[in-house]
DOTITOR-522993 format. One line per field, with one value per residue: residue number from 1; residue in three letters; y, z, x of N, C-alpha, C in turn. Coordinates in steps of 0.001 Angstrom, whole numbers, always signed. Layout:
BEGIN
nr = [NUM  ...]
rest = [ALA  ...]
nnorth = [Y  ...]
nup = [Z  ...]
neast = [X  ...]
canorth = [Y  ...]
caup = [Z  ...]
caeast = [X  ...]
cnorth = [Y  ...]
cup = [Z  ...]
ceast = [X  ...]
This chain:
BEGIN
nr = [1  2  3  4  5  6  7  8  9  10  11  12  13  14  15  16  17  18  19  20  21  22  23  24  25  26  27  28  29  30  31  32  33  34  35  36  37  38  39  40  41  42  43  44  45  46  47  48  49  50  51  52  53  54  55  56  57  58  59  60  61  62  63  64  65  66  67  68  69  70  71  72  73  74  75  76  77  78  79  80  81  82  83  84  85  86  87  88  89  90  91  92  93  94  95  96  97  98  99  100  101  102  103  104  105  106  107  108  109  110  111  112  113  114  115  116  117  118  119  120  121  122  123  124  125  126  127  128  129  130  131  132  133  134  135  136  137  138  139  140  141  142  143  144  145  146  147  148  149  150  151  152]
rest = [UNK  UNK  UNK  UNK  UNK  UNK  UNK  UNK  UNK  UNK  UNK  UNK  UNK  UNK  UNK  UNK  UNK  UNK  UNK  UNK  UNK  UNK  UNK  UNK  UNK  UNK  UNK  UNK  UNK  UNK  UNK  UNK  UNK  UNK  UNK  UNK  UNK  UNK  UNK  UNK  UNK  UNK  UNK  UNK  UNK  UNK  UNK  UNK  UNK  UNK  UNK  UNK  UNK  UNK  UNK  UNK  UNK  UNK  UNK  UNK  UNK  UNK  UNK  UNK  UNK  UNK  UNK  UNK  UNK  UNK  UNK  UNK  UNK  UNK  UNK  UNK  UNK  UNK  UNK  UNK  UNK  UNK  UNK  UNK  UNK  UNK  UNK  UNK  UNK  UNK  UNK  UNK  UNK  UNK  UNK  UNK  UNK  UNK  UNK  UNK  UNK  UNK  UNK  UNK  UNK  UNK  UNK  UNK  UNK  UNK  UNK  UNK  UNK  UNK  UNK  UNK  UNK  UNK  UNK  UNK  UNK  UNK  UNK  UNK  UNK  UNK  UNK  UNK  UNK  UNK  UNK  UNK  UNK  UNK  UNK  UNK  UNK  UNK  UNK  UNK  UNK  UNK  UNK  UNK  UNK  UNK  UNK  UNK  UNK  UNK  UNK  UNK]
nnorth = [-25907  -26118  -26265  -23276  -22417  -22974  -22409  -19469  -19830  -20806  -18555  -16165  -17606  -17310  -14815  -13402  -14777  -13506  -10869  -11196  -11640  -9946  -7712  -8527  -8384  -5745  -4655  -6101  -4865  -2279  -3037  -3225  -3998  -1289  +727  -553  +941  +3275  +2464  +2160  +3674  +2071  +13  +1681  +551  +466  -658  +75  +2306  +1466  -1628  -4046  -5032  -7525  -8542  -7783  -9662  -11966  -14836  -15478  -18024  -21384  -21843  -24146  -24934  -24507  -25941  -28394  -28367  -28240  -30994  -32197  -31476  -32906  -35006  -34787  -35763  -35122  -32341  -31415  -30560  -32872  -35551  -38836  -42284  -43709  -41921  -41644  -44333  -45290  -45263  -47405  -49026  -49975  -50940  -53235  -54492  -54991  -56928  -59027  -61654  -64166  -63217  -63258  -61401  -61253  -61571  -63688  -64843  -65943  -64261  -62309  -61966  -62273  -59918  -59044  -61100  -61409  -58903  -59179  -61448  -59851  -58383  -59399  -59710  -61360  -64067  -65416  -65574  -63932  -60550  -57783  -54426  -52812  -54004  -53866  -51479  -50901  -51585  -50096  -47890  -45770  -42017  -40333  -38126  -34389  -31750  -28788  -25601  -23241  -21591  -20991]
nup = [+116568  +113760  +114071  +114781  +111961  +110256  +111032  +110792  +107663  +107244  +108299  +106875  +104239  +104292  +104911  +102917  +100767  +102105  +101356  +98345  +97809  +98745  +96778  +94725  +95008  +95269  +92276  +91034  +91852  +90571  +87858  +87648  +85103  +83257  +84859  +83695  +80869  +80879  +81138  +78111  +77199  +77274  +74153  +71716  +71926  +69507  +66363  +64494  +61547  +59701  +57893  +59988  +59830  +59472  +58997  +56501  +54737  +55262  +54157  +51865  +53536  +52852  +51831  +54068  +51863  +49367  +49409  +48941  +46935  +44975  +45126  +44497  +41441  +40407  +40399  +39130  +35667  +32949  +33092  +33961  +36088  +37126  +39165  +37666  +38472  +36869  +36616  +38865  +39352  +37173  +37595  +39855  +38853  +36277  +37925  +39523  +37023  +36437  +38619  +38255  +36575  +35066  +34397  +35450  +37111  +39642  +42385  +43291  +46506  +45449  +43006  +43995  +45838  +43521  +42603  +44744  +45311  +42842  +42682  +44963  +44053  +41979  +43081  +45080  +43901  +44031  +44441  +47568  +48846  +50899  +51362  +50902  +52316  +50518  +48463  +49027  +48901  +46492  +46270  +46772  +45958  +42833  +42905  +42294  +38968  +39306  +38246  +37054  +38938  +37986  +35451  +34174]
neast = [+61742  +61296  +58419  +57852  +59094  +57412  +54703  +55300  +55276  +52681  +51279  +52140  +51669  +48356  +48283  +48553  +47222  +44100  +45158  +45299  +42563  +40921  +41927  +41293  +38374  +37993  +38626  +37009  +34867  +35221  +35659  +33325  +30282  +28126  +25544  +22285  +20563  +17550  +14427  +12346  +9371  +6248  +4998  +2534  -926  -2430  -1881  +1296  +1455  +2525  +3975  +5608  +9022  +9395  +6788  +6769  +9392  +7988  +7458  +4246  +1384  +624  -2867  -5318  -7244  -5756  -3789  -5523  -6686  -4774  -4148  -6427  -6305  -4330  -5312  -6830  -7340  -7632  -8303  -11290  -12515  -13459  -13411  -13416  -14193  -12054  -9813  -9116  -8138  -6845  -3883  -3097  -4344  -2520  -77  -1171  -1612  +1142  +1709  +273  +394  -510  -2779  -5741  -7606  -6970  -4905  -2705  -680  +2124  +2514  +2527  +4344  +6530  +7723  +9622  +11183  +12567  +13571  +15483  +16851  +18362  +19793  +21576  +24553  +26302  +25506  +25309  +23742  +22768  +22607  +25054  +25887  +26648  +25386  +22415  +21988  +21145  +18404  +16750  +13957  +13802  +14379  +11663  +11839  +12154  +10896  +12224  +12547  +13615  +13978  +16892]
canorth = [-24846  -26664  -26076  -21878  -21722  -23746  -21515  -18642  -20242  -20692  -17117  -15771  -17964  -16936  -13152  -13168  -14741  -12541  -9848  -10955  -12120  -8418  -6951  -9437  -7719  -4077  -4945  -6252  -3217  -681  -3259  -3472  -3375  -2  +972  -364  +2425  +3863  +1963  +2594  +3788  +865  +540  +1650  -738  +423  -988  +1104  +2412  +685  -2575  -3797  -5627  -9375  -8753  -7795  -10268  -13050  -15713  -16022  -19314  -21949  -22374  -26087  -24745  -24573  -27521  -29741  -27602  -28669  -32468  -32411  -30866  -33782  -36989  -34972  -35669  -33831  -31072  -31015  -29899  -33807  -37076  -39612  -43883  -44113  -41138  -42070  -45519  -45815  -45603  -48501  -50271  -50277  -51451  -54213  -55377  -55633  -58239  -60049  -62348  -64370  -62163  -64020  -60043  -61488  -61757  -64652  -64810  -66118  -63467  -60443  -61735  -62312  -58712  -58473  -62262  -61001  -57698  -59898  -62300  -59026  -57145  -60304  -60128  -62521  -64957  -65688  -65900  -62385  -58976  -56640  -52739  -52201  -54709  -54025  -50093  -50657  -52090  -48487  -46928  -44604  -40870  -39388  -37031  -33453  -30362  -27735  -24494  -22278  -21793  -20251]
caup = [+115676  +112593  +113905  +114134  +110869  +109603  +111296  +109860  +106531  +106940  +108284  +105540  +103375  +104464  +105060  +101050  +100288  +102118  +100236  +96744  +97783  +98997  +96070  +93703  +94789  +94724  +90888  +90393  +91441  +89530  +86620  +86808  +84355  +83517  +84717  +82590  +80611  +81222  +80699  +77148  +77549  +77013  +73083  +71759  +71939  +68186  +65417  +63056  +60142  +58685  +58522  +60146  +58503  +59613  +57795  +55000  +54800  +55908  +52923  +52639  +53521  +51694  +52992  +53464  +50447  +48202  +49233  +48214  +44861  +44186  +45205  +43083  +39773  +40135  +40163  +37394  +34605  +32102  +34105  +33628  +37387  +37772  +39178  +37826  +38999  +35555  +36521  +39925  +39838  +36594  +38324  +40585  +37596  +35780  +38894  +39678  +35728  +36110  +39153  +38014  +35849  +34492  +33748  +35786  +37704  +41235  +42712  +44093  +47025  +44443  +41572  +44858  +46037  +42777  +42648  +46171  +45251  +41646  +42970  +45954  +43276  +41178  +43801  +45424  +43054  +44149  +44955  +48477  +49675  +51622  +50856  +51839  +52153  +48891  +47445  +49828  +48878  +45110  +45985  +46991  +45149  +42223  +43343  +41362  +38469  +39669  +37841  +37269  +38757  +38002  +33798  +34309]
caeast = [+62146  +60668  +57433  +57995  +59214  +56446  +53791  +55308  +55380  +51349  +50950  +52738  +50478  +47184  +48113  +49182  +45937  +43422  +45125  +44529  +40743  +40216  +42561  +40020  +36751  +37775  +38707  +35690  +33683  +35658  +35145  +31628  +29043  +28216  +24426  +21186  +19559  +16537  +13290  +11751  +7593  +5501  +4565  +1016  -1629  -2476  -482  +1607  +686  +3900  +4868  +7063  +10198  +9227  +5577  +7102  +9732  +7383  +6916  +3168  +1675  -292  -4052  -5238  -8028  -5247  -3190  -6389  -7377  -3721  -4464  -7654  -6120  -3564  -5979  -8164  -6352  -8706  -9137  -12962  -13215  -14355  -12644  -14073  -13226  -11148  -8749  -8392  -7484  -5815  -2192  -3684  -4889  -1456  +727  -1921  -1827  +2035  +1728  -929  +1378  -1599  -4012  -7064  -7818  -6631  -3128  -1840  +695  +3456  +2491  +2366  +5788  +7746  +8133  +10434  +11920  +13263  +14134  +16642  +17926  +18829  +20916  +22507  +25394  +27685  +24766  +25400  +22204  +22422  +22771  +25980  +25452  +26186  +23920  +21063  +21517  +20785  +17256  +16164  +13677  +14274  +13477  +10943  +12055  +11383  +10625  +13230  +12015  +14196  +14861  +18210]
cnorth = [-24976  -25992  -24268  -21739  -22080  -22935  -20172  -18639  -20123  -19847  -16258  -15955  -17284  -15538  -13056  -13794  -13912  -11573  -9778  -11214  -10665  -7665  -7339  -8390  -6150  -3763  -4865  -5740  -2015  -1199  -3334  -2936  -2037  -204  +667  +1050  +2212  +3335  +2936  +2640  +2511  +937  +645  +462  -999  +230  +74  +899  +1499  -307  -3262  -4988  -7421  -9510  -7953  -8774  -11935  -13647  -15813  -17736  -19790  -22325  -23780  -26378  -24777  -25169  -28714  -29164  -28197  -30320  -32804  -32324  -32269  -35141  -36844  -34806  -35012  -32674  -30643  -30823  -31073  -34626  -38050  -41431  -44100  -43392  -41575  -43770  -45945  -46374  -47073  -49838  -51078  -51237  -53183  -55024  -56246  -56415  -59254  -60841  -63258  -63974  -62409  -62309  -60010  -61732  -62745  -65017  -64444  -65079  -62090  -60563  -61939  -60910  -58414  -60174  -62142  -59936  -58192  -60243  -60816  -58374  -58293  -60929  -61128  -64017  -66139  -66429  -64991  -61532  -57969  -55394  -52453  -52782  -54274  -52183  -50022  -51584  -51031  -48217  -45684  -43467  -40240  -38336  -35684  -31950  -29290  -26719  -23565  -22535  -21114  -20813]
cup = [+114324  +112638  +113865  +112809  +110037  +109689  +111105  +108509  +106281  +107622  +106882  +104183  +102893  +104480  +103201  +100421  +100600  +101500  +98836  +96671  +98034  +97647  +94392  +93765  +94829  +93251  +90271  +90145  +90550  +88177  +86324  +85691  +84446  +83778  +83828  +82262  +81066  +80715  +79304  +77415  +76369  +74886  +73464  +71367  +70477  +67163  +64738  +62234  +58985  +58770  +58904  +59745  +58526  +59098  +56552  +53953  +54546  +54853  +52943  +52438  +52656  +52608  +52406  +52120  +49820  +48050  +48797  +46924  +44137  +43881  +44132  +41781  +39684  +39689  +39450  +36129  +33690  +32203  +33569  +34673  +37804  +37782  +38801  +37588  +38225  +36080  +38025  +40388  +38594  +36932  +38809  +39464  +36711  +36351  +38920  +38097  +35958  +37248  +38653  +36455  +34495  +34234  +34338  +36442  +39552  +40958  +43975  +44798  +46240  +43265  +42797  +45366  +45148  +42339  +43552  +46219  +44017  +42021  +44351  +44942  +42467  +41755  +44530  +44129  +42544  +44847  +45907  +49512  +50901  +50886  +51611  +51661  +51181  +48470  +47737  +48854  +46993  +44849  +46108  +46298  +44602  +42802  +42118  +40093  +38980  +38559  +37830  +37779  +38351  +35710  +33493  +33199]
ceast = [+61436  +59318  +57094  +58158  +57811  +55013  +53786  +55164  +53807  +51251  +50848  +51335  +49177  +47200  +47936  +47331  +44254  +43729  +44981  +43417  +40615  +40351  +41803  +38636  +36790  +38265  +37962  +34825  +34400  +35411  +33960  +31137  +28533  +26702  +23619  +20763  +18479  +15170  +12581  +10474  +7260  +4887  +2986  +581  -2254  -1465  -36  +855  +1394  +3593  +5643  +8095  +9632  +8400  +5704  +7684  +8845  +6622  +5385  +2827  +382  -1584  -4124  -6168  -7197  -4441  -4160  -6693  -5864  -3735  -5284  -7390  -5097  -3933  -7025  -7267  -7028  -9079  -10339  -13560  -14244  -13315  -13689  -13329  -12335  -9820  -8272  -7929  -6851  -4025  -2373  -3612  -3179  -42  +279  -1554  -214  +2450  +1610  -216  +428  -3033  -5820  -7841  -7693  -4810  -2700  -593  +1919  +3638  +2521  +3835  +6857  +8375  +9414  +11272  +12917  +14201  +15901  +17212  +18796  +20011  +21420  +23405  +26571  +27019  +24764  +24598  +21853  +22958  +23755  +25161  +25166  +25487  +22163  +20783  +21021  +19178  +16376  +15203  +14322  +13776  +12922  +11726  +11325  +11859  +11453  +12206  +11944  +14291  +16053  +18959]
């Protein structure tokens, strides 16, 4: 007897589910997507006369001629439309002087690393003989001063 009711129980079942799988896909077509439109004709192969919003918009860019005319005006300090060895290695020259501890015009190991041995002792504050986060992060380089652009 168990097993009748049981096989009505999965009749039942399965009848009830073919009808919401059928009662699913005639849903689905009445919800469809309505029809694509109608293919637009191909554009012309000649440009407008206009133009159009993105080349208007469209920042212009820097050529590599006038990313080096900018390089050049920077390492001529005179601007006399000449580099000459003085202007381009003064920076050089000044760095080098403040190694060079004794003044001979060479740099010796101990006078090239007391720079990065001073700079440790300075930021190991609690003189451990390592460096936490925070100590390590105040050996950083400064960032450059930069240029307001704006005079607002």
């Amino acid at each position: 007897m168990t097993r009748l009711v049981a096989g009505a129980i999965a009749a039942l079942l399965l009848s009830s589910g073919a009808f919401f799988m059928y009662s699913s896909k005639s849903a689905d077509a009445a919800a469809a997507a309505p029809a694509a439109p109608p293919v637009a004709p191909a554009a012309p192969l000649i440009a407008a006369a206009t133009p159009t919003f993105d080349a208007v918009r469209a920042p212009p860019l820097a050529s590599p001629k006038s990313r080096e005319e900018k390089r050049f005006a920077r390492a001529d300090k005179d601007d006399d439309g000449r580099i000459t060895s003085a202007e381009l290695f003064e920076p050089r020259r000044k760095a080098f002087a403040k190694l060079d501890r004794d003044g001979n015009g060479t740099l010796s190991f101990d006078e090239w690393a007391v720079k990065t041995v001073t700079k440790f002792a300075s930021a190991d504050r609690d003189r451990s003989g390592w460096l936490t986060a925070a100590e390590f992060a105040t050996t950083a380089p400064k960032a450059p001063k930069r240029k307001s652009v704006c005079s607002c």
